[in-house]
ZAMARGU-4260 file (C-alpha; in steps of 0.2 Angstrom, whole numbers, plus 5000, padded with zeros to 4 digits):
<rodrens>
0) 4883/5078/5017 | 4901/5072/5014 | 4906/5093/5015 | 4901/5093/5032 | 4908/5076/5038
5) 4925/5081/5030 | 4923/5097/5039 | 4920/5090/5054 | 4935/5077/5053 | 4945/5092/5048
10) 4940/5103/5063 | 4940/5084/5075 | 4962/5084/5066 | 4964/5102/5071 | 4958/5100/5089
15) 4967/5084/5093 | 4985/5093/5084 | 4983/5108/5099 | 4984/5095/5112 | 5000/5085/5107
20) 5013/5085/5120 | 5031/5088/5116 | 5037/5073/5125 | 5027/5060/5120 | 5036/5050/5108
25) 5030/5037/5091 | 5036/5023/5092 | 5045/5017/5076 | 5056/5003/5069 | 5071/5003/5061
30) 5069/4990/5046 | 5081/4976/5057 | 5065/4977/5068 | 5050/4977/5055 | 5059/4963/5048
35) 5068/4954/5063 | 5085/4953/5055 | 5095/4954/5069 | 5098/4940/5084 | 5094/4954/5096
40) 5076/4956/5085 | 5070/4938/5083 | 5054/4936/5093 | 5049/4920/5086 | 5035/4914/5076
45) 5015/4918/5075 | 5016/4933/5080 | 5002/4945/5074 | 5010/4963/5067 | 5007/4977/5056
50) 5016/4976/5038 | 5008/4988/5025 | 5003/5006/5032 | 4987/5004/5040 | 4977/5018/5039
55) 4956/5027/5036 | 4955/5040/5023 | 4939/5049/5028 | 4938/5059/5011 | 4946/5054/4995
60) 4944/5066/4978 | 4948/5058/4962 | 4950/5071/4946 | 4943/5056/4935 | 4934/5043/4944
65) 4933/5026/4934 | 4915/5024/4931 | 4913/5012/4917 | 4928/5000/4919 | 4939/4992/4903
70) 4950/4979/4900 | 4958/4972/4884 | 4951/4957/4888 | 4933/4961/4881 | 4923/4950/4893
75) 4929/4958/4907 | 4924/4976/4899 | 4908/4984/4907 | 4896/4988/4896 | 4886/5000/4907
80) 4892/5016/4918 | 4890/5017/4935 | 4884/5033/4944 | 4900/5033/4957 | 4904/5050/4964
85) 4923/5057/4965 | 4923/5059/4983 | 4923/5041/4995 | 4931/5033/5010 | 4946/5025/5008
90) 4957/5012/5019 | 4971/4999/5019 | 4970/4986/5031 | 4990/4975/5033 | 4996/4962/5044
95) 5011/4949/5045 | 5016/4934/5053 | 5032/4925/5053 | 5028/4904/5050 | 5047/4898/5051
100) 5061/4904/5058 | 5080/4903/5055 | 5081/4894/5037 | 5096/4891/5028 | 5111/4893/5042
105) 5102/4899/5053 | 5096/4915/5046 | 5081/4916/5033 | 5061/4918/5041 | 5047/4914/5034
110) 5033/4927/5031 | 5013/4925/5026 | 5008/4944/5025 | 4989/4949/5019 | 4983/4966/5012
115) 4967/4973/5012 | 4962/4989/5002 | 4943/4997/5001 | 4936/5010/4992 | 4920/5013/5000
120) 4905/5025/4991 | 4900/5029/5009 | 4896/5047/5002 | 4884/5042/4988 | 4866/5035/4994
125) 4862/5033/4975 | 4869/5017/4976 | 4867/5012/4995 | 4883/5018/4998 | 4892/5001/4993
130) 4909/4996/4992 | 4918/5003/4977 | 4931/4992/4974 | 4940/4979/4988 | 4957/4972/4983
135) 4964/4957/4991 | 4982/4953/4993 | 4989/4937/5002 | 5008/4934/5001 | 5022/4920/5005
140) 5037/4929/5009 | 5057/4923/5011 | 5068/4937/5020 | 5084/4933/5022 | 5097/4947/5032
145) 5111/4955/5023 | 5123/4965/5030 | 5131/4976/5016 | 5139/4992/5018 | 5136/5003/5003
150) 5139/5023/5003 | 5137/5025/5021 | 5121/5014/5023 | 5119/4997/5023 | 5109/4984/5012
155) 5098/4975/5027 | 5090/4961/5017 | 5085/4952/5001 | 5070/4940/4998 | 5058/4935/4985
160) 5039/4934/4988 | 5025/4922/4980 | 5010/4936/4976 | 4991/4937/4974 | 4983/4949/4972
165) 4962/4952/4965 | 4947/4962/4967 | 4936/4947/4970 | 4922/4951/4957 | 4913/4943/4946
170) 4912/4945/4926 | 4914/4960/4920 | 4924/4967/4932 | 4935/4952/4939 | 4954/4958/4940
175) 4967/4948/4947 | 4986/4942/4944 | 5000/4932/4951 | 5018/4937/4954 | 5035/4932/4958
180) 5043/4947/4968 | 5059/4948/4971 | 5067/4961/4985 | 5079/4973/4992 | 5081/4983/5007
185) 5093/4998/5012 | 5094/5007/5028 | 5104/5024/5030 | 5103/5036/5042 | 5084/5041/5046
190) 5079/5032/5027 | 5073/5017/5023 | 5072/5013/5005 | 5065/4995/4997 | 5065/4990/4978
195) 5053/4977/4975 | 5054/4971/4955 | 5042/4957/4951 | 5039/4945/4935 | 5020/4943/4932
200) 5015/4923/4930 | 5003/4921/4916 | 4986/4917/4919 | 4974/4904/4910 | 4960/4918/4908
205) 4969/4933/4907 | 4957/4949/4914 | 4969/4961/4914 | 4981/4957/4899 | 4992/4973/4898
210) 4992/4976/4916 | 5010/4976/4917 | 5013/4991/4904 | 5002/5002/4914 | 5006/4999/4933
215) 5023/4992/4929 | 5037/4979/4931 | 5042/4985/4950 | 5039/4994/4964 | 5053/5007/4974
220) 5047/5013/4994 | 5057/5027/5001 | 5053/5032/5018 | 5060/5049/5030 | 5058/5048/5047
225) 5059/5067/5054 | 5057/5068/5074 | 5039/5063/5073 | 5035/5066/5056 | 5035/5052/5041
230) 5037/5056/5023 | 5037/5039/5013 | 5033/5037/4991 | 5028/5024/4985 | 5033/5021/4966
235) 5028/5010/4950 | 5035/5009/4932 | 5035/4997/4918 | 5055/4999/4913 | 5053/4995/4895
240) 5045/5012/4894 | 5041/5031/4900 | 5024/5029/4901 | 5014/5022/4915 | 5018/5017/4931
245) 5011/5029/4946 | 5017/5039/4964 | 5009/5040/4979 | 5016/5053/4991 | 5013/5054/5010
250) 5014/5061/5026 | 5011/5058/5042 | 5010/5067/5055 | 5005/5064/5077 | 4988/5070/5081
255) 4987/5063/5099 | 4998/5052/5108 | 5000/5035/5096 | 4986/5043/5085 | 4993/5048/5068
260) 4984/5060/5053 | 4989/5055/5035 | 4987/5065/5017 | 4990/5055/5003 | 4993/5060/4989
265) 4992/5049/4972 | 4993/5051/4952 | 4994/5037/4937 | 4986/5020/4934 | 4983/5006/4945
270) 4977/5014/4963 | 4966/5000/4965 | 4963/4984/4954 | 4948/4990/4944 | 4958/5004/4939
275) 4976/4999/4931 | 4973/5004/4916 | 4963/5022/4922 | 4973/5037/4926 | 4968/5047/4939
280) 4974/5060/4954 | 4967/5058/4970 | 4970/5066/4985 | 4964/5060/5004 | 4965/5064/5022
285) 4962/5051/5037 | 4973/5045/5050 | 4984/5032/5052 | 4989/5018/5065 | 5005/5009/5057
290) 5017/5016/5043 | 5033/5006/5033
</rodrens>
């Protein structure tokens, strides 16, 4: 079943490529304009936008799915494995909103963001073809515009962000924590590169006690912009040591018009909540609507 819907998407990807026209353009933001930095950018407040990368993997393989999830913390250890297949659906769902504008001389915004990843076992009817995992992230976040000229770019920003982030389960499979994080960006050229370290707050009941050591202390975007064509990685790593941490890579390319196709490409611990202490490499096609 799920050969035959990926080979269908792939043939559906291959058809819609041989129709793009050489003038039609994507439309993409400089991070002034993701961000609304500059005076020339401000468009006030309560406006609906993209913030994550929004996108709809129609196959995701995994080398090692996680089928009977651990924790240090005991209770929130299965005790029984699930029969989950390595191929499902994947998609990221990401929105902003700007809530105040113009703090502290004029210049700081605002921000509530919200994230919303699935992992959907839409391939396996041995278990009704639920929902793997969903993973929930609300945020509070203060940007304030920087102009900082450093090695022929330009530090566009700094800000710290109030963070939440949890799968929404019950015992044994509950994982959530809370972060400070604080953040950078830098802007040269066609590159856009953020550096997002955070400190974990400690939680009464703690269901994910080493989480830290094996997703890691911070985050590091780098995005590439090439005529129509995106290139961006996404990396984390504890810095107190080698181990652990992950990278996703990606690339996205036009299909049709707006309409973009995505390959992701992702290896370590921590893809999804239920799995930051699993390992795995997965690798997925879909198409995407929004990037960084």
């Amino acid at each position: 079943m799920y050969k035959l819907t990926l080979l269908v998407f792939l043939i559906s990807l291959a058809t819609f490529s041989q129709d793009i026209s050489k003038d039609t353009a994507i439309i993409t933001k400089t991070y002034s304009q993701r961000w609304e930095l500059d005076v020339a950018d401000k468009n006030g407040t309560f406006r609906l936008m993209s913030y994550k990368p929004i996108y709809i993997t129609a196959g995701r393989i995994s080398s090692y799915p996680n089928k009977q999830p651990k924790s240090e913390n005991l209770d929130y250890s299965a005790t029984e494995s699930s029969p989950y297949n390595n191929v499902e659906a994947k998609f990221q769902l990401s929105f902003k909103t700007k809530v105040v504008q113009d703090l502290l001389w004029g210049k700081g915004d605002i921000w509530i963001g919200y994230t919303q990843k699935a992992h959907w076992q839409i391939y396996n009817s041995d278990i009704s073809r639920a929902f793997r995992e969903l993973n929930y992230e609300p945020e509070i976040i203060f940007k304030y515009p920087l102009r900082f000229n450093f090695l022929g770019g330009q530090f566009k920003s700094v800000g710290v962000t109030l963070n939440h982030q949890s799968n929404g389960k019950n015992l044994p499979t509950s994982r959530s924590w809370n972060r400070v994080i604080f953040h950078t960006g830098y802007e040269i050229d066609n590159w856009i590169i953020t550096l997002n370290p955070w400190i974990r707050l400690s939680d009464d009941e703690d269901e994910n006690p080493k989480i830290t050591k094996y997703i890691g202390d911070g985050e590091l975007n780098v995005a590439y912009t090439y005529n129509r064509h995106q290139f961006y990685t996404i990396i984390t790593h504890p810095f107190s040591s080698w181990e652990g941490g992950s990278i996703q890579l990606n690339y996205v390319f036009p299909i049709k018009g707006h309409l973009r196709g995505q390959v992701q490409l992702f290896d370590g611990y921590g893809e999804t909540m239920i799995d930051y202490n699993h390992r795995q490499t997965t690798l997925g096609i879909g198409i995407s609507f929004a990037d960084w």
